[in-house]
PDB file with one MODEL, atoms N, CA, C and O in Angstrom:
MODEL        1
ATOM      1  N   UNK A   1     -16.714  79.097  30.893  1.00  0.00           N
ATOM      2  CA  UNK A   1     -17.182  78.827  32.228  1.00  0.00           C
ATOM      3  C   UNK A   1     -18.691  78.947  32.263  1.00  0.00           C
ATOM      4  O   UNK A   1     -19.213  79.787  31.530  1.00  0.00           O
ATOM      5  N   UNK A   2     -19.697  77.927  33.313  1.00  0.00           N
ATOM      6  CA  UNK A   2     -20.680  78.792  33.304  1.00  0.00           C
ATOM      7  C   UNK A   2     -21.356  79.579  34.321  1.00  0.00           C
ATOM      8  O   UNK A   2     -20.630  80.387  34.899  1.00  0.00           O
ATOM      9  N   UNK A   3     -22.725  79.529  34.720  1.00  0.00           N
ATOM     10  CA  UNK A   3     -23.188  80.843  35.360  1.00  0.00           C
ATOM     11  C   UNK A   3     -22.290  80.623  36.486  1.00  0.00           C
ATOM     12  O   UNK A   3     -21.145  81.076  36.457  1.00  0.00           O
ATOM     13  N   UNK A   4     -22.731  79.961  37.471  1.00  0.00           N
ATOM     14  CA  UNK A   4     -22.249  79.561  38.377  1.00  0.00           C
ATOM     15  C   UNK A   4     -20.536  80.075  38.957  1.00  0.00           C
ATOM     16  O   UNK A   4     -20.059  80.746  39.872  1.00  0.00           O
ATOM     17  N   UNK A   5     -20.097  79.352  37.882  1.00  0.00           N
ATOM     18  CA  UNK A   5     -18.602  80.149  38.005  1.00  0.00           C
ATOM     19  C   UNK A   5     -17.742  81.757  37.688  1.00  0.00           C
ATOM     20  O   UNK A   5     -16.601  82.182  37.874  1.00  0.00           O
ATOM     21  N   UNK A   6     -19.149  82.354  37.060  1.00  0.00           N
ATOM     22  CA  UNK A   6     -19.075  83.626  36.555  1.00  0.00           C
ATOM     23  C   UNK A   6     -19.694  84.273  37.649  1.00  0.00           C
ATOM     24  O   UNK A   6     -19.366  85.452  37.787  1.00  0.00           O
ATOM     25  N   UNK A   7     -20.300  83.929  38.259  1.00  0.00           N
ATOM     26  CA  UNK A   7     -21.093  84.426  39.224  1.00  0.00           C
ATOM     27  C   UNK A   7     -19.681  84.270  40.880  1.00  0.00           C
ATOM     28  O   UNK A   7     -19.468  85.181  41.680  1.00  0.00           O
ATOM     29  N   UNK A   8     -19.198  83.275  40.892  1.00  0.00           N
ATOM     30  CA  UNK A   8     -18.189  83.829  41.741  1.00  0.00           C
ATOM     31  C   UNK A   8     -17.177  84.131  41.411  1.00  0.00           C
ATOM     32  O   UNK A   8     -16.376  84.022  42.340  1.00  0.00           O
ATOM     33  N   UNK A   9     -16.526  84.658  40.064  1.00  0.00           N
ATOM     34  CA  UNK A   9     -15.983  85.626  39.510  1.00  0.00           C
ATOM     35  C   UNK A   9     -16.272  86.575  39.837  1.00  0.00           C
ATOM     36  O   UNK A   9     -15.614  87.007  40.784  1.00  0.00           O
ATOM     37  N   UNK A  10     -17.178  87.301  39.393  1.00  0.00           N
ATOM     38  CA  UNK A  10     -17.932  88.778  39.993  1.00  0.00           C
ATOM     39  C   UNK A  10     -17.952  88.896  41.871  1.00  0.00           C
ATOM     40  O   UNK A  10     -17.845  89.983  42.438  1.00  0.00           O
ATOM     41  N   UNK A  11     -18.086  87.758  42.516  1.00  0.00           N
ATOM     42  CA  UNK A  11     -17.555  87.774  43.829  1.00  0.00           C
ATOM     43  C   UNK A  11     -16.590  88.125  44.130  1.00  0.00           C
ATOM     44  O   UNK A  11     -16.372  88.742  45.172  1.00  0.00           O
ATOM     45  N   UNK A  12     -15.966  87.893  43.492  1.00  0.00           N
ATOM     46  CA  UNK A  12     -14.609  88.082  43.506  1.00  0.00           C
ATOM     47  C   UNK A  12     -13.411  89.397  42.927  1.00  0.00           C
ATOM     48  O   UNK A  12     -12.186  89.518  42.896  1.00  0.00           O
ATOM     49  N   UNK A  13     -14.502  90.143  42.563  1.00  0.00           N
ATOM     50  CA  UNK A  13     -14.031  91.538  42.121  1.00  0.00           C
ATOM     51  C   UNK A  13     -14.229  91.611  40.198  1.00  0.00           C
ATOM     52  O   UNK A  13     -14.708  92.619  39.679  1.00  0.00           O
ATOM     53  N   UNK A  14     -13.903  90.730  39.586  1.00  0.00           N
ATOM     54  CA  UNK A  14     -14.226  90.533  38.407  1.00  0.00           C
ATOM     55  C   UNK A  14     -15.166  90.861  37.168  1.00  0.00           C
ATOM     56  O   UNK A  14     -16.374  90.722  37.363  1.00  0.00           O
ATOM     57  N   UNK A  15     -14.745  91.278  35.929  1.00  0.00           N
ATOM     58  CA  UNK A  15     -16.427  91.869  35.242  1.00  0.00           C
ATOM     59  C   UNK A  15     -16.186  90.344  34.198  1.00  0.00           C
ATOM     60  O   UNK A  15     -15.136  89.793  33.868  1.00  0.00           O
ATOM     61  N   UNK A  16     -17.468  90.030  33.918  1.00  0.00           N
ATOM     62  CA  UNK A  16     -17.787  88.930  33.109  1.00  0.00           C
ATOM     63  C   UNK A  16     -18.251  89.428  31.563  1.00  0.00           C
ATOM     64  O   UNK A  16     -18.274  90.497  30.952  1.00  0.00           O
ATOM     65  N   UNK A  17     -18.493  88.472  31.380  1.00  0.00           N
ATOM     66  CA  UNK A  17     -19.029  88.574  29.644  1.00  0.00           C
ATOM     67  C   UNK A  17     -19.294  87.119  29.353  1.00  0.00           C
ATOM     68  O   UNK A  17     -18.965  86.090  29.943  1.00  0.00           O
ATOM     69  N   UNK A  18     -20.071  87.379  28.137  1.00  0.00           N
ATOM     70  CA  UNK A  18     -20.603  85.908  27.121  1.00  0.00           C
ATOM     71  C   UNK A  18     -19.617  86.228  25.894  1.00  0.00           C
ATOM     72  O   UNK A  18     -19.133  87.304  25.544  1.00  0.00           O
ATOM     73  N   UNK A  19     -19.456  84.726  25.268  1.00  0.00           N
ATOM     74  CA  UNK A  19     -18.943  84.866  23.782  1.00  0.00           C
ATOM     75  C   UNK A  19     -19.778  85.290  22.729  1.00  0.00           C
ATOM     76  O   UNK A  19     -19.369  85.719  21.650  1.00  0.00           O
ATOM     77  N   UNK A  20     -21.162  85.139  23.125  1.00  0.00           N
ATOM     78  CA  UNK A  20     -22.215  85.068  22.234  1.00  0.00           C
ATOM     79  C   UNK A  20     -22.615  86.409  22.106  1.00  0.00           C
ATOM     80  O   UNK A  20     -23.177  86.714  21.054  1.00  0.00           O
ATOM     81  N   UNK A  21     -22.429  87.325  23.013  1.00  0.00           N
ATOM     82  CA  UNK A  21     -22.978  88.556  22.585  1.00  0.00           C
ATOM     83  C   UNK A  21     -22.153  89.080  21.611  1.00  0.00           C
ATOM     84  O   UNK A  21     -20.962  88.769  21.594  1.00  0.00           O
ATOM     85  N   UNK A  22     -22.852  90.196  20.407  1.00  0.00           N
ATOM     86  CA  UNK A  22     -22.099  90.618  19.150  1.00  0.00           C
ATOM     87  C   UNK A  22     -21.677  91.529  19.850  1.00  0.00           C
ATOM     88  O   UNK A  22     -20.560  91.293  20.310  1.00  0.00           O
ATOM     89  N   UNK A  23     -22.349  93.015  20.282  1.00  0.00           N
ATOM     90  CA  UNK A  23     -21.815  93.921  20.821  1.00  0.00           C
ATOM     91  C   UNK A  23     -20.311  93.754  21.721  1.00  0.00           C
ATOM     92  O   UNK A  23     -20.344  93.222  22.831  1.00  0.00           O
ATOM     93  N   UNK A  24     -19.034  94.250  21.142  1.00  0.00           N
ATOM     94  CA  UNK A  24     -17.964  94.685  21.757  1.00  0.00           C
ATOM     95  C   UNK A  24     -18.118  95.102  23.237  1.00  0.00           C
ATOM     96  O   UNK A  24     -19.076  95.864  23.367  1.00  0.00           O
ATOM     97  N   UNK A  25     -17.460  94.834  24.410  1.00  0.00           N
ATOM     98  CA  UNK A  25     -17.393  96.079  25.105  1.00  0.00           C
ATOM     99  C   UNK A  25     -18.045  95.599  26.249  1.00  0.00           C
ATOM    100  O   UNK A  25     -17.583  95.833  27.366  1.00  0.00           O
ATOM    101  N   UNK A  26     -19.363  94.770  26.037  1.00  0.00           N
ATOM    102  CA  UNK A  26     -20.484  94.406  27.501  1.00  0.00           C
ATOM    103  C   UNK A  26     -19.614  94.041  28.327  1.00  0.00           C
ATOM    104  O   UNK A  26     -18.534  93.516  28.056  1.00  0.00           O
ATOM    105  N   UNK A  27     -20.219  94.412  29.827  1.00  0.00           N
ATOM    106  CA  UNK A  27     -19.678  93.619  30.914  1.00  0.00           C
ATOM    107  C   UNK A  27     -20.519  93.199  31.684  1.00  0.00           C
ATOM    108  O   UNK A  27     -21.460  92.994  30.917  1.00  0.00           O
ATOM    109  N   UNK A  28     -20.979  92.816  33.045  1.00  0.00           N
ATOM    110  CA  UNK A  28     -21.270  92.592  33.553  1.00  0.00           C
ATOM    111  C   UNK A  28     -20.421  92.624  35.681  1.00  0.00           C
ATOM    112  O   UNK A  28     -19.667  91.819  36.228  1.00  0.00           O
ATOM    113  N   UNK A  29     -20.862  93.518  36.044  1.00  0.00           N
ATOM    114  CA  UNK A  29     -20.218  93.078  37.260  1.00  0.00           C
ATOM    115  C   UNK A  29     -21.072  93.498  38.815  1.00  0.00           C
ATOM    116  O   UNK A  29     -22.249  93.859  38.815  1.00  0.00           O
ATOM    117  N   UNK A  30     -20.532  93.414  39.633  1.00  0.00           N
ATOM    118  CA  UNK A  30     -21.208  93.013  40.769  1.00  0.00           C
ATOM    119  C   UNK A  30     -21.048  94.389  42.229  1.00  0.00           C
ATOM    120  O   UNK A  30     -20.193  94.419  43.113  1.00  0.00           O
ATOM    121  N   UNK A  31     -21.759  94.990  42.084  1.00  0.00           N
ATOM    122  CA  UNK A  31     -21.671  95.902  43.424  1.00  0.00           C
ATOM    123  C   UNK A  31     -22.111  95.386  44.935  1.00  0.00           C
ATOM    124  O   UNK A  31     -23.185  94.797  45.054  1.00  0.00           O
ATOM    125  N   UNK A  32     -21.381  95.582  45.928  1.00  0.00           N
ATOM    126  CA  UNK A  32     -21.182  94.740  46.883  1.00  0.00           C
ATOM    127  C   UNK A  32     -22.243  95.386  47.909  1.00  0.00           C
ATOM    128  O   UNK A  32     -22.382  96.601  47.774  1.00  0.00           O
ATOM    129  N   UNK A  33     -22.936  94.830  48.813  1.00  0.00           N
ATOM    130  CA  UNK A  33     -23.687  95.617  49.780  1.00  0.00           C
ATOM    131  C   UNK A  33     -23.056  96.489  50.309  1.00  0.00           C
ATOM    132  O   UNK A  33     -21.839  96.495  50.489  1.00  0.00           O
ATOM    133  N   UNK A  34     -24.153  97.654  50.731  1.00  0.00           N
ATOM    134  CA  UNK A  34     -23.267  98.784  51.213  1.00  0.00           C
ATOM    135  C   UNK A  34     -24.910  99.124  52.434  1.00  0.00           C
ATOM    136  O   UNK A  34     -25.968  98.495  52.434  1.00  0.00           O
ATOM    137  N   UNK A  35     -24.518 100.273  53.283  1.00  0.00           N
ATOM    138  CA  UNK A  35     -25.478 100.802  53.754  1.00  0.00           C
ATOM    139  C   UNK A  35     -26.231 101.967  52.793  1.00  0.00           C
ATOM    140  O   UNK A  35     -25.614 102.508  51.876  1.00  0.00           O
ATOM    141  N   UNK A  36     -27.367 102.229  53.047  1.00  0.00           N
ATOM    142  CA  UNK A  36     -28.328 102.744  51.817  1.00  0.00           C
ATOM    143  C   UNK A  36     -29.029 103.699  53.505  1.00  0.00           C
ATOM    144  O   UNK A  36     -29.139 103.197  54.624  1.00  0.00           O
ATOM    145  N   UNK A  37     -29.361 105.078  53.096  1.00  0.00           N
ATOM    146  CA  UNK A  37     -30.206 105.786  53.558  1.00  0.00           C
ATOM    147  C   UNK A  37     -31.798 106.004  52.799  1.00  0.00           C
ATOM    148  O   UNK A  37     -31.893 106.441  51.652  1.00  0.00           O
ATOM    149  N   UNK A  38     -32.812 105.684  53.511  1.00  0.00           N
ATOM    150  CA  UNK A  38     -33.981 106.401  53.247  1.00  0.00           C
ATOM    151  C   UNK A  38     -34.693 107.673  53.201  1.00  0.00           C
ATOM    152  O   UNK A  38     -33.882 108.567  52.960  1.00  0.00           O
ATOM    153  N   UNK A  39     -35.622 108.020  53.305  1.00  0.00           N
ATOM    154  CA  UNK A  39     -35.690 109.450  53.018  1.00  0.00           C
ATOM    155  C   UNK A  39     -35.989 109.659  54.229  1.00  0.00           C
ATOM    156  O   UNK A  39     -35.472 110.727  54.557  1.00  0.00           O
ATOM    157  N   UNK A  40     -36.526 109.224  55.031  1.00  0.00           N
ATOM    158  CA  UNK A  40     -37.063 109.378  56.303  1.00  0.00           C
ATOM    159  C   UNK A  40     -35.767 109.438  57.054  1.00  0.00           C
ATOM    160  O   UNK A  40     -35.887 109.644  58.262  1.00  0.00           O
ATOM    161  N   UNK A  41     -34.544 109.299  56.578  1.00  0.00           N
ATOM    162  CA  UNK A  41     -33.398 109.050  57.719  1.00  0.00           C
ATOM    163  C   UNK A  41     -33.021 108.308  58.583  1.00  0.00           C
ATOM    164  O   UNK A  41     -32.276 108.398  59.558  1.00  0.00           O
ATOM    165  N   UNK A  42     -34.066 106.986  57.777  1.00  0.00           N
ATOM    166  CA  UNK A  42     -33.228 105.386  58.637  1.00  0.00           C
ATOM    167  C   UNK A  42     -32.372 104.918  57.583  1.00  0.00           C
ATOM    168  O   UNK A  42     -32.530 104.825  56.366  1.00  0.00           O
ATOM    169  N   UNK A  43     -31.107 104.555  58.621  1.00  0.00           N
ATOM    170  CA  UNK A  43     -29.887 103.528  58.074  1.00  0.00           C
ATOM    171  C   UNK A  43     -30.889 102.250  57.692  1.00  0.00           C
ATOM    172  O   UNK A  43     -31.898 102.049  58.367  1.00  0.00           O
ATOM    173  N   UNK A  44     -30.433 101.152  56.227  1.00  0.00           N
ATOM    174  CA  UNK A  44     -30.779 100.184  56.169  1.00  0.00           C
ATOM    175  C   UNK A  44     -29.455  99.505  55.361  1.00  0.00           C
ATOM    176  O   UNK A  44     -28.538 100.257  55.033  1.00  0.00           O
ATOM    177  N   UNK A  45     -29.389  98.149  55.069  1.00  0.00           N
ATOM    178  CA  UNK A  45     -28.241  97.235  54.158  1.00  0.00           C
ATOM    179  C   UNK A  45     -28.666  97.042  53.073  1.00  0.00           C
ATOM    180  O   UNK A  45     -29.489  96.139  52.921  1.00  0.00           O
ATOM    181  N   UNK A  46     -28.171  97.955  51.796  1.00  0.00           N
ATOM    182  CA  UNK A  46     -28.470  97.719  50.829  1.00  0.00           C
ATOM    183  C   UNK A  46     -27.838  96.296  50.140  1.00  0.00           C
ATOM    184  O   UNK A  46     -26.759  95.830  50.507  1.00  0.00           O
ATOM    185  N   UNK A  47     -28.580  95.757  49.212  1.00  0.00           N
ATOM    186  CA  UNK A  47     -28.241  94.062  48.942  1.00  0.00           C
ATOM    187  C   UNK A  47     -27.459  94.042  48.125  1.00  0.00           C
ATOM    188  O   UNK A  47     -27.270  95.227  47.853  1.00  0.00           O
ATOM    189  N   UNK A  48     -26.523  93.134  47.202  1.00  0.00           N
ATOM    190  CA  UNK A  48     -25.383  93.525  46.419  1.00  0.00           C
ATOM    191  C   UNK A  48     -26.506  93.839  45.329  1.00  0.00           C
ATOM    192  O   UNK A  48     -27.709  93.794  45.587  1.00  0.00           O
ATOM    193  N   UNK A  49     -25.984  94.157  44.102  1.00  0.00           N
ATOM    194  CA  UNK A  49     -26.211  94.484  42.922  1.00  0.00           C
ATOM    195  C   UNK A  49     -25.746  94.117  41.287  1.00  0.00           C
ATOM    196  O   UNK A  49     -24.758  94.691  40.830  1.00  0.00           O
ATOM    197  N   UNK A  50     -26.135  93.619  40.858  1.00  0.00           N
ATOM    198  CA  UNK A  50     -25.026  92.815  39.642  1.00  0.00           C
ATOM    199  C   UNK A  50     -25.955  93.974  38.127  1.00  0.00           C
ATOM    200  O   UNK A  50     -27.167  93.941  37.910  1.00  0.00           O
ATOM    201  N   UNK A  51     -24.764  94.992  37.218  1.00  0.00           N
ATOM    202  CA  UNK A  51     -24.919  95.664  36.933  1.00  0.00           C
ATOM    203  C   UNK A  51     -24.061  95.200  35.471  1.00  0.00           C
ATOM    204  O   UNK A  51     -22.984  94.640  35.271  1.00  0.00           O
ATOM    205  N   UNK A  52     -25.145  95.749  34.587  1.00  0.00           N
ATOM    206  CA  UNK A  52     -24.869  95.428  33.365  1.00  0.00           C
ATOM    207  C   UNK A  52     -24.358  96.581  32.487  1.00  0.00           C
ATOM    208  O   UNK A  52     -25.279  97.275  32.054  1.00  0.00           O
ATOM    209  N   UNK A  53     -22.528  97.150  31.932  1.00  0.00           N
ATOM    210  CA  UNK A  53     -22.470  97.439  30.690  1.00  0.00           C
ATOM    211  C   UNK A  53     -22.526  97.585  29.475  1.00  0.00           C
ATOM    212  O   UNK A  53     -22.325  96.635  28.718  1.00  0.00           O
ATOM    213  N   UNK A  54     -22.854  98.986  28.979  1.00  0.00           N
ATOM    214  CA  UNK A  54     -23.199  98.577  27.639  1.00  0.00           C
ATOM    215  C   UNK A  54     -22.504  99.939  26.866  1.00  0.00           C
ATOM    216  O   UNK A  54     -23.020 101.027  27.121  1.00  0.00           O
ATOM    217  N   UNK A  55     -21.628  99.905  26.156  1.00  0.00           N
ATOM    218  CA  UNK A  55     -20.784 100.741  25.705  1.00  0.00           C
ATOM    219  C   UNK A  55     -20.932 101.747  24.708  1.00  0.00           C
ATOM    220  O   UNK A  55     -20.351 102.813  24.501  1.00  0.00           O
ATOM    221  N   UNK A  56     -22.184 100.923  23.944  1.00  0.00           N
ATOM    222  CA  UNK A  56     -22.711 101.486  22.446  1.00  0.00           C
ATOM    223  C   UNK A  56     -24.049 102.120  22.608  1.00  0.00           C
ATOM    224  O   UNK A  56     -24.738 102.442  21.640  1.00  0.00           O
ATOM    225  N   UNK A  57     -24.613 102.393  24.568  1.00  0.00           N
ATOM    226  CA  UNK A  57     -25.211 103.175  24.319  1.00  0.00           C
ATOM    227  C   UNK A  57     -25.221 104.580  25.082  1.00  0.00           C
ATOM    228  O   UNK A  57     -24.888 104.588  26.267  1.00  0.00           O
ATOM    229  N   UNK A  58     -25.568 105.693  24.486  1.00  0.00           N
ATOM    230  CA  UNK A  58     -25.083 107.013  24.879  1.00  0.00           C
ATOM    231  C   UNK A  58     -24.014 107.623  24.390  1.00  0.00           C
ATOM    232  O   UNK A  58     -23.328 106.994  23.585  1.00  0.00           O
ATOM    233  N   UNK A  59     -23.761 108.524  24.639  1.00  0.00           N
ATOM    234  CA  UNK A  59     -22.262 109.381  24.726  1.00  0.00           C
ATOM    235  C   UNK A  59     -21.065 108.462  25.767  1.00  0.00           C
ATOM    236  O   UNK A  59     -19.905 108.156  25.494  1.00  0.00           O
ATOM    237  N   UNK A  60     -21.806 108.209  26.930  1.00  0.00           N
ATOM    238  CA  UNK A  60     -20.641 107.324  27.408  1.00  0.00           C
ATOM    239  C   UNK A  60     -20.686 105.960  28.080  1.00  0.00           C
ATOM    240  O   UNK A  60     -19.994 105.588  29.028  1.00  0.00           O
ATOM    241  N   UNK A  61     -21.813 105.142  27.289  1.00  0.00           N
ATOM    242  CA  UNK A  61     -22.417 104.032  27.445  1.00  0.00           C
ATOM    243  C   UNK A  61     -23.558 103.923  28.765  1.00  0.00           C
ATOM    244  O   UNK A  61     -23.371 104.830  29.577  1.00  0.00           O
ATOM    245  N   UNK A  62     -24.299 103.313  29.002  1.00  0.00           N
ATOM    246  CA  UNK A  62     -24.857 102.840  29.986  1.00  0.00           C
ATOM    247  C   UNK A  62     -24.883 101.804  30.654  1.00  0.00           C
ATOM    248  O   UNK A  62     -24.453 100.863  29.986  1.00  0.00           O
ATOM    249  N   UNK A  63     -25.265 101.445  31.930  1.00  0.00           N
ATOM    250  CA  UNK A  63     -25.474 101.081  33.053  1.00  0.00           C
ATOM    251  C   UNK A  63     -26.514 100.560  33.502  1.00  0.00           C
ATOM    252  O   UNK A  63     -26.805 101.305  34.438  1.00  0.00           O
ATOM    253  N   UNK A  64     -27.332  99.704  33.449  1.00  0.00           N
ATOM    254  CA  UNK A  64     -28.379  99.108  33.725  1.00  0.00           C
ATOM    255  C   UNK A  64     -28.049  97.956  34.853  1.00  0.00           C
ATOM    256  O   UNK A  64     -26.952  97.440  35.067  1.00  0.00           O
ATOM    257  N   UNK A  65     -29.473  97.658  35.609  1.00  0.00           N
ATOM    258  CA  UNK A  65     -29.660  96.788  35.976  1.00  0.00           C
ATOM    259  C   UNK A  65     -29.617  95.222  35.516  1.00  0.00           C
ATOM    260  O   UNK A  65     -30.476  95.040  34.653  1.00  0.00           O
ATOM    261  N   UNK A  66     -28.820  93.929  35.848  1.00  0.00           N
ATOM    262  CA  UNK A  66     -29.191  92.929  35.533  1.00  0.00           C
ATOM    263  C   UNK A  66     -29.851  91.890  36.000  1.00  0.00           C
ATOM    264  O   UNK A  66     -29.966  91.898  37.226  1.00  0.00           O
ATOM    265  N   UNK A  67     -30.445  90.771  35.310  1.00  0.00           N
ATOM    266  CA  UNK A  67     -30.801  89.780  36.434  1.00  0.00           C
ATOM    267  C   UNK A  67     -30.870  88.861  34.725  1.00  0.00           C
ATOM    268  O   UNK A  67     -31.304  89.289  33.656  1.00  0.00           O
ATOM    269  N   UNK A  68     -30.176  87.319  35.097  1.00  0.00           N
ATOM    270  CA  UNK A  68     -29.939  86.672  34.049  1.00  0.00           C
ATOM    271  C   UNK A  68     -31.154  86.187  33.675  1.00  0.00           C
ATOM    272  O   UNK A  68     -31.965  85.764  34.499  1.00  0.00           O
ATOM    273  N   UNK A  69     -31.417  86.222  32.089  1.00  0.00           N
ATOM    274  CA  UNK A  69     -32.330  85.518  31.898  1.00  0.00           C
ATOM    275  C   UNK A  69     -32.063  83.589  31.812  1.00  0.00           C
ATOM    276  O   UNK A  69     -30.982  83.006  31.735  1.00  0.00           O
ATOM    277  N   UNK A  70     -33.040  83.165  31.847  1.00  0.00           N
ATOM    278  CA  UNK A  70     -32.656  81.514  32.000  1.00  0.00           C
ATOM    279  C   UNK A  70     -31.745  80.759  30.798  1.00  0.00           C
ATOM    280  O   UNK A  70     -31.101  79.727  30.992  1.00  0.00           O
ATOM    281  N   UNK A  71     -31.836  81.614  29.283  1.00  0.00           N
ATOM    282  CA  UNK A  71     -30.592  81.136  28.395  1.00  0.00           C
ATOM    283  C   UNK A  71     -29.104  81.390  29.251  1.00  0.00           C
ATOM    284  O   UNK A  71     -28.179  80.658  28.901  1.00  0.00           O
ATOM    285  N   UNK A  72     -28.911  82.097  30.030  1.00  0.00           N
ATOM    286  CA  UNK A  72     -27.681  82.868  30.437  1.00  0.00           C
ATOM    287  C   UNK A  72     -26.810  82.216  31.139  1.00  0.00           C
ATOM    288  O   UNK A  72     -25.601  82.063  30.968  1.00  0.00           O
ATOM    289  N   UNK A  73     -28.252  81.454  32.781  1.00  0.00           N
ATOM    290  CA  UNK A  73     -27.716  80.476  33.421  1.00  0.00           C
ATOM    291  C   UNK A  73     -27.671  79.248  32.994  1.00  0.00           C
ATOM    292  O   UNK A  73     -27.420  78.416  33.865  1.00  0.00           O
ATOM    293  N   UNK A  74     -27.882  78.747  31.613  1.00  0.00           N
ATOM    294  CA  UNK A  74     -27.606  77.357  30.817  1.00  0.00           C
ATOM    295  C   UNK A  74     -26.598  77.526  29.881  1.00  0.00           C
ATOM    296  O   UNK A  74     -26.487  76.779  28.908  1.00  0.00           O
ATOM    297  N   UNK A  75     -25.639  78.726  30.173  1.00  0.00           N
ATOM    298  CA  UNK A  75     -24.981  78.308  29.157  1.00  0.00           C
ATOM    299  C   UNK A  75     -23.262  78.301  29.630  1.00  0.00           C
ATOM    300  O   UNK A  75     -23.076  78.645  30.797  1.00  0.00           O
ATOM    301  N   UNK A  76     -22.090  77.961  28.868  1.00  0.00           N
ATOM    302  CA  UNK A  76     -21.026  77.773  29.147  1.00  0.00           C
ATOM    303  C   UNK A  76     -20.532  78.762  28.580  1.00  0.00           C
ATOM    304  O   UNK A  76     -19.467  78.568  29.167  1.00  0.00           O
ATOM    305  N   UNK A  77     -20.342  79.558  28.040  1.00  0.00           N
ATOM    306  CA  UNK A  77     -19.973  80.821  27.196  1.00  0.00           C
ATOM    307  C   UNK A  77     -19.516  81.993  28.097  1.00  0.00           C
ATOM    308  O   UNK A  77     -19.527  83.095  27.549  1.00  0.00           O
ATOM    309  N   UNK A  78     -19.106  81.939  29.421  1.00  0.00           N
ATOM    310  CA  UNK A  78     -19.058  83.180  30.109  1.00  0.00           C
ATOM    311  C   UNK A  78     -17.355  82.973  30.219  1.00  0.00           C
ATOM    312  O   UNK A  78     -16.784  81.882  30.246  1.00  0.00           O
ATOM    313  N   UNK A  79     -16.612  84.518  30.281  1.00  0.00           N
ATOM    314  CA  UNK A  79     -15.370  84.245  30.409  1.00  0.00           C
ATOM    315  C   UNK A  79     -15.187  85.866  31.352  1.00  0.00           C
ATOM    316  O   UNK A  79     -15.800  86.923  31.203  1.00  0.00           O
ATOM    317  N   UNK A  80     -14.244  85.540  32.188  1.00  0.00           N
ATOM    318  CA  UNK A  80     -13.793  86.869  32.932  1.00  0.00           C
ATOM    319  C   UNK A  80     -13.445  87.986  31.713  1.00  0.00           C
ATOM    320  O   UNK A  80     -12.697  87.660  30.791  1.00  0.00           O
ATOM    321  N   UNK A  81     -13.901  88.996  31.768  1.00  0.00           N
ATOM    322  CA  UNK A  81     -12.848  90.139  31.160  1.00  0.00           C
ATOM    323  C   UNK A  81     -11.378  90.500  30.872  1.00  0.00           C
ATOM    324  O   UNK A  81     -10.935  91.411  31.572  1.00  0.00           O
ATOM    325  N   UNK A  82     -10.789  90.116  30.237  1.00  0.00           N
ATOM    326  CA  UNK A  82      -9.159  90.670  29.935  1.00  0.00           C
ATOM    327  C   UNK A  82      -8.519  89.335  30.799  1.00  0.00           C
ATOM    328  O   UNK A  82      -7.632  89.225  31.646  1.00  0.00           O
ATOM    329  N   UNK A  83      -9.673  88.157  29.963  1.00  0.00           N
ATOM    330  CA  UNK A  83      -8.964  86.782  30.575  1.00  0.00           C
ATOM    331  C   UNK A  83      -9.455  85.905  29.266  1.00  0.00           C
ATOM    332  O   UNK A  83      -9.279  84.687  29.252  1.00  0.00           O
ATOM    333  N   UNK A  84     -10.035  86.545  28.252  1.00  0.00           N
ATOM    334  CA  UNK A  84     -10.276  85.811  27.162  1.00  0.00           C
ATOM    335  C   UNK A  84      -9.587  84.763  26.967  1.00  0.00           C
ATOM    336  O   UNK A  84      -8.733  84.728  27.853  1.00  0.00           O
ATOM    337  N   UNK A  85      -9.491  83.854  26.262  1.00  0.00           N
ATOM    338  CA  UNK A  85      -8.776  82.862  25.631  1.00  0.00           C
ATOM    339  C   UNK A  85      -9.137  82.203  24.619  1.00  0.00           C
ATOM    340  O   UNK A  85      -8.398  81.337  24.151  1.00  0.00           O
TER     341      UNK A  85
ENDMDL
END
């Protein structure tokens, strides 16, 4: 599939992946807006979030921020998680 359709996968509750990455394990998925407090103690809408796994690093992998680079959204290589084929 590509970005596009991986991208409303993750809308859709879903974690994604590429074929191309070597590392086992990556995911990719999508945290939904929520309300976010400031320090000052104003309510604001925090924006969704699309959050990148990574399994091989740490004791119990990490969690980073994503944002695709432009190979990512050109390519067809994306498949839902535990939907391989």
């Amino acid at each position: 599939m590509d970005f596009s359709e991986a991208l409303r996968a993750m809308k859709d509750g879903h974690h994604v992946a590429r074929d191309s990455w070597k590392e086992p394990g990556k995911y990719i998925y999508r945290v939904p807006p929520k309300e976010s407090t400031l320090p000052d103690g104003t309510t604001v809408e925090q924006s969704a979030t699309y959050l990148f796994y990574r399994p091989a690093k740490g004791a119990r992998g990490l969690v980073e921020p994503y944002a695709p680079l432009p190979d990512a959204l050109e390519t067809d290589d994306w498949y839902i998680v535990g939907k391989e084929t």
